[in-house]
N, C-alpha and C positions, 0 to 999 in steps of 0.2 A: 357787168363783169368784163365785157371784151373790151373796152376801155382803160379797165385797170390790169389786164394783161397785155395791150398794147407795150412793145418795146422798143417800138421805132426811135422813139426820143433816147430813151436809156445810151443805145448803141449809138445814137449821134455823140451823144454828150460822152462817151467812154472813148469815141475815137479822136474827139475834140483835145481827151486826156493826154491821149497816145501824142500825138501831133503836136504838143504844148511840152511833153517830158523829152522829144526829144528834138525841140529848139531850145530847150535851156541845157541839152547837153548828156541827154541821156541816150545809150548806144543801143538798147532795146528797152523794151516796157512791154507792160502787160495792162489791163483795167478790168476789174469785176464788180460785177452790182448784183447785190445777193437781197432778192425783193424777198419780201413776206407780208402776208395779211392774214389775220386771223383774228375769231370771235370767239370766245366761250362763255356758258352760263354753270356754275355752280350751285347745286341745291342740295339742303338736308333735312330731314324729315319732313316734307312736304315745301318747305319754303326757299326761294331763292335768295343763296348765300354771296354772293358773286356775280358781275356781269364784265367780261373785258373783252376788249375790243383795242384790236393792235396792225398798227401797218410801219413798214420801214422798207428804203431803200438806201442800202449803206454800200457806198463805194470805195474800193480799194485799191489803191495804183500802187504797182511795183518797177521800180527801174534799174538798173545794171549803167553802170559804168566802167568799165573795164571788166573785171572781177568779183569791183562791191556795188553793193545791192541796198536798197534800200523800201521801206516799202510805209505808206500813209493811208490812213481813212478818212472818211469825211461822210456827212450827211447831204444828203441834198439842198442846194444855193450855195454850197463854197464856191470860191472864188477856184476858177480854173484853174488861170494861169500862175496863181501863190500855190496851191496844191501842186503844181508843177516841177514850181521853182525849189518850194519847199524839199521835196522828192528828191530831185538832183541835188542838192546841195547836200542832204543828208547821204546821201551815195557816196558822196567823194571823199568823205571824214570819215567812212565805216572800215571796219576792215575788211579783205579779199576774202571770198569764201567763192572755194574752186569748185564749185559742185555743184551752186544755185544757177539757172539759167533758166531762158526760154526752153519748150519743147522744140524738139529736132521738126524744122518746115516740113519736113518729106511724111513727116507722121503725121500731121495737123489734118482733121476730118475738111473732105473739101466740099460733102456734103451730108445729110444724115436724117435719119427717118424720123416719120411722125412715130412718136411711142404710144401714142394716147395718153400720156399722162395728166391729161385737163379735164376736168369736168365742170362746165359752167352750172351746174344746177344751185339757183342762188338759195339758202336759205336761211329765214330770218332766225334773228334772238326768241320769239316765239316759240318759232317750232323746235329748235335748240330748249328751251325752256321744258316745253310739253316733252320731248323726248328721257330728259334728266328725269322727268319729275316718273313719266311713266316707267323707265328703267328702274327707280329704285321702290318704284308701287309694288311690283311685281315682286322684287326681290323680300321685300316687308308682307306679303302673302304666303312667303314659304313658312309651314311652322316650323317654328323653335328660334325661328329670327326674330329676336327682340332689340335692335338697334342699327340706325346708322351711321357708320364713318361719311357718308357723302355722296352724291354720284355728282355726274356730269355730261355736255355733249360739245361737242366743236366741233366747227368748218373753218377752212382756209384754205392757202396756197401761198407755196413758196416756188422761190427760181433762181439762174444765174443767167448773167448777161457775162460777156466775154468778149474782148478786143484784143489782140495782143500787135505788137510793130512788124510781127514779120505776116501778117494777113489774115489771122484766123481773124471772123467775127460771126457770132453766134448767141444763141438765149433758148430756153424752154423753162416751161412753166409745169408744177407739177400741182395739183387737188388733193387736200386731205379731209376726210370727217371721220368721228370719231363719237363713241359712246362708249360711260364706266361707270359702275358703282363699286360701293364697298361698304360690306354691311357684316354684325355682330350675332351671335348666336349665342343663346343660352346668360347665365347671371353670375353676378359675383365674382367669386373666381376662377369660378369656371367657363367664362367666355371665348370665344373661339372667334377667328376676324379670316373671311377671306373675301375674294371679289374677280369681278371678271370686266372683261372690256372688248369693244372691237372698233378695228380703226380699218380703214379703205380709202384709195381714190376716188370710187364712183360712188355718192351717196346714194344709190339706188341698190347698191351691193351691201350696203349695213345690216350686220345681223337685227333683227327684231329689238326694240327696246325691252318686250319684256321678255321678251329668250335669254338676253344676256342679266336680266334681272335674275330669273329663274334661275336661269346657271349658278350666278352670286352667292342668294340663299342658299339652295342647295349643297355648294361646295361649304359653305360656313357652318351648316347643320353637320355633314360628315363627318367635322372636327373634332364634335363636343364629347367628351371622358374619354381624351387620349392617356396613355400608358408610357410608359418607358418599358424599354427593353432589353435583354440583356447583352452586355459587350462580349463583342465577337469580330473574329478576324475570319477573310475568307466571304463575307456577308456577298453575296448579288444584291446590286442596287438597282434600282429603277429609277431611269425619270421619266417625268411625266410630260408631254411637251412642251410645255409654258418653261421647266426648267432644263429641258432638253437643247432648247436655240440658246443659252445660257453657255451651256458645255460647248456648242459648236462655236461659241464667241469668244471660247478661248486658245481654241485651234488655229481661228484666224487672228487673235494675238500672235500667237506662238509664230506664225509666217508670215508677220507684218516688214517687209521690208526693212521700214523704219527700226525695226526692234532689233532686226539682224544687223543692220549697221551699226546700231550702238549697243552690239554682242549683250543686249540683256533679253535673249530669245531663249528659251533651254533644247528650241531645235536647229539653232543658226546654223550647225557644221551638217545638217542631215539632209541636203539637198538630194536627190537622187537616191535616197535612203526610203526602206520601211517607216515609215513613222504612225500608220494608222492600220489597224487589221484589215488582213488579206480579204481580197473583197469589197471592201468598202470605198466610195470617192467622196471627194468635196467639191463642190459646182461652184464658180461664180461668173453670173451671166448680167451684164449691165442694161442689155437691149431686150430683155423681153417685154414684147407688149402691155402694157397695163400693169405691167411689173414694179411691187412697191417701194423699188432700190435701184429703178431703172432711172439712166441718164444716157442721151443721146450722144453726148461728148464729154469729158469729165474736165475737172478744174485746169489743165493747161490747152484743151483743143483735141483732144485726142479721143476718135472713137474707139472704146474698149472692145473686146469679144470676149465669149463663152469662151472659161478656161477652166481646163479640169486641175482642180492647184491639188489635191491628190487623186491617184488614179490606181485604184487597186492597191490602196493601201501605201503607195508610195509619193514621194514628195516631190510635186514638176514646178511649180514656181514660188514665188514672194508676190506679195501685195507690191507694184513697185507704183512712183510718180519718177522724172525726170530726175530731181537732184538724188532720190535714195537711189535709183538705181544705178548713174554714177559714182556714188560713193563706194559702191559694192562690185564696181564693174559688169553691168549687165544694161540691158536698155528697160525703157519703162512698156506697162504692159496695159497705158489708160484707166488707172485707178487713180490718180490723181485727185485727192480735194482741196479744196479752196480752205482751209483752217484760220480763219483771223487774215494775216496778213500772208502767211505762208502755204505749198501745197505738202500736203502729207496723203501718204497711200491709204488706200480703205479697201474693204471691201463693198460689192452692189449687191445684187443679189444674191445671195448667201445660202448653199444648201447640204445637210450630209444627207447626201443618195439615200432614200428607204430601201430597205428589205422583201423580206417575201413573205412574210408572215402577221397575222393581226396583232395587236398589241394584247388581247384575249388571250393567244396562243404564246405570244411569247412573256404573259407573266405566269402561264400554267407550266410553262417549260422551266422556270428558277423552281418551283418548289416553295422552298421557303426563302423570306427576303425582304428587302424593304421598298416600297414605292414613294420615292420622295415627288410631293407638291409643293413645297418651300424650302427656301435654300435663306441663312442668317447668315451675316457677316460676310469678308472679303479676304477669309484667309486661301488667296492663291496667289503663289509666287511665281511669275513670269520665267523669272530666271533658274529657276532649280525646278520646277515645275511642283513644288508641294503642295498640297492640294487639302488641304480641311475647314468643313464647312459644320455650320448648326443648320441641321436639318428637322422638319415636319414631313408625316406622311401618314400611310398606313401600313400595315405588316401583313405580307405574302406568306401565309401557312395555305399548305396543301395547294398551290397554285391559283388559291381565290386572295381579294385583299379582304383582310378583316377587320380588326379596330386599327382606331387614326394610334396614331404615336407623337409623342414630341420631345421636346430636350434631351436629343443625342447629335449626335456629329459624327459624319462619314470623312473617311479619311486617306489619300494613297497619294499616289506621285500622277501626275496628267499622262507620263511616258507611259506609265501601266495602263494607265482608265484607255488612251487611245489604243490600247493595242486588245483590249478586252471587251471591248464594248461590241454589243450587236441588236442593229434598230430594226423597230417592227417598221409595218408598211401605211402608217397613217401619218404621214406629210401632210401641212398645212402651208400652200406658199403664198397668202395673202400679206406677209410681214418680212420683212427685207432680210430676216436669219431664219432660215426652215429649217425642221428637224421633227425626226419623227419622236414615239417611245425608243428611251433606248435604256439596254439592262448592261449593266457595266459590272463586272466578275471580280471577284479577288479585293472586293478595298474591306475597311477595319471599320463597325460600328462601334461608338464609345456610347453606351449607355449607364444602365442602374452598376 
């Protein structure tokens, strides 16, 4: 494995790029090689369905000629110097785009920590194989589960290599593994489908194959003779937090740079504004340790930091990279990613601050209400912030949950849900968007 994380060569052959775009005439450049390796085994009811097995290292040169910009990919053996040439030439015939640039030198990380994002621990299709197979044993043990959708297990690792002309050069490698199933409950028409999974850096840190088995079944049997219920306005919703990081991933919509410069944001003019209930923040931290959304520099050179992007309910920055933040007049804040051939702003680590209280205590405190575990359809509008979804769950009488529910749809505006919501205190940050329970006040159920 230390062989195929080796990036000495990578960075040779990225700076060879640089040095080549601008003897044919290019005024800066940049070069990224965005590695990946990865294996998965696919099995169902006992036997394996699938085996893949994938590696690539795709490189990306962008160059600037005055103004315009152009930007090529390639696989590895292209010819340098025609990647080059080709690059500049398309620059000169583009048009000016006043916006796109290198990172500012004076930002550019001059050096940056180890995050631990590596885990060499090699393991085979095998044990990949035995894992799938025993995740979804376990889950085909729960009774009332009479079927399965599938499971699965994977290992890999992916990275970025980075050169640019004005002197950054840099690379990290990050480790993934992962384990899922998905399994059926009950017959006919009344069958009920859910599933669970866990993914990590450190394969030593993976939940149990038959825990998340267990969990599967389990969650699939609590489905079975769901009801409808009646429509109402006013309803407390819950989520749960598989669809809680869900909700917080439309918040960091909502404050994507990118979205605010092309005014399709419904919080673009709210900077410095309330925009999320008093009390409450949004984290996003690119450097923690072993962190599953951690990068030591992000797509132009630049080390990011822990930035409170709301802070007691109010709104301190945008998701920025270099061009959206000029476009917007503000500077970039190292969210930068590498997108195909261009960088666009993201979020790393991603979290709404928990609360004070357990998730136990705050669905005894709604009374009555709905706890949603699935979320249908894509009905949410970016721009207006409109908000309705087909929803599953179960239904909160007397502060316990009782029977599951399904075909209704919860409904409100995102400006209300943020300002009504309040999370319990069981944060999970093993996954790049964290979010605890959260009960969200005042939206419409449409049921019977």
């Amino acid at each position: 494995m230390s062989s195929e994380i080796d990036s000495s060569t990578l960075l040779s052959r990225a700076s060879q790029l640089i040095d080549l775009a601008k003897k044919a005439g290019a005024d800066a450049a940049d070069a990224v090689v965005v590695r990946s390796r990865s294996q998965s085994v696919g099995i169902r009811l006992g036997k394996v369905e699938g085996t893949e097995s994938s590696e690539s290292d795709d490189f990306s040169l962008r160059v600037f000629v005055g103004r315009k910009v152009a930007s090529v990919s390639a696989n590895p053996g292209f010819d340098l110097t025609a990647l080059a040439e080709r690059a500049v030439a398309m620059a000169k015939v583009s048009p000016e785009d006043p916006f796109a640039c290198l990172a500012d030198e004076q930002r550019l990380a001059k050096s940056y920590a180890d995050l631990e994002l590596f885990d060499p621990t090699e393991v085979s299709t095998d044990i990949l194989r035995e894992a799938a197979l025993a995740t979804e044993a376990a889950a085909l043990e729960v009774k009332g589960v009479t079927n399965s959708s599938g499971g699965g297990a994977s290992a890999g690792f992916g990275g970025l290599v980075l050169v640019t002309s004005h002197g950054f050069q840099g690379s990290y490698m990050g480790s993934r593994f992962g384990r899922s199933v998905s399994v059926i409950a009950g017959e006919g028409t009344g069958m009920e489908r859910d599933y669970d999974y866990d993914s990590r850096l450190y394969y030593a840190e993976l939940d149990d194959a038959a825990e998340i088995g267990r969990r599967a079944g389990e969650r699939a049997v609590k489905r079975l003779n769901p009801r409808q219920v009646d429509t109402g306005k006013g309803v407390t919703v819950v989520f749960d937090p598989r669809i809680a990081r869900g909700f917080v991933g439309h918040i960091a919509g909502a404050i994507n740079g990118a979205s605010v410069a092309r005014k399709s944001s419904f919080l673009r003019d709210k900077m410095g504004q309330q925009v999320l209930k008093s009390g409450l923040s949004i984290t996003d931290d690119p450097l923690i340790v072993r962190g599953p959304s951690s990068r030591p520099f992000d797509g132009e050179g630049i080390s990011g930091e822990r930035l409170v992007m709301i802070e007691d309910g109010v709104l301190k920055h945008w998701f920025l990279s270099t061009a959206t933040a000029r476009e917007i007049g503000m500077e970039t804040n190292g969210r930068g990613v590498r997108s195909g051939n261009s960088v666009t702003p993201a979020s790393t680590n991603l979290a709404l601050e928990p609360g004070d209280i357990s998730p136990e205590e705050l669905i005894r405190s709604v009374g009555n209400g709905f706890y949603v575990t699935e979320l249908i359809g894509q009905g949410v509008n970016m721009l207006t912030g409109e908000y309705s979804r087909g929803a599953t769950g179960f239904w909160i009488e007397n502060g316990e949950l009782t029977f599951p529910v399904s075909e209704v749809t919860i409904a409100s505006n995102l400006k209300e849900m943020f300002m009504r919501v309040t999370p319990a205190n069981d944060i999970d940050r093993k996954y790049g968007v964290a979010a605890p329970t959260l009960a969200i006040e005042g939206m419409t159920l449409a049921g019977r």
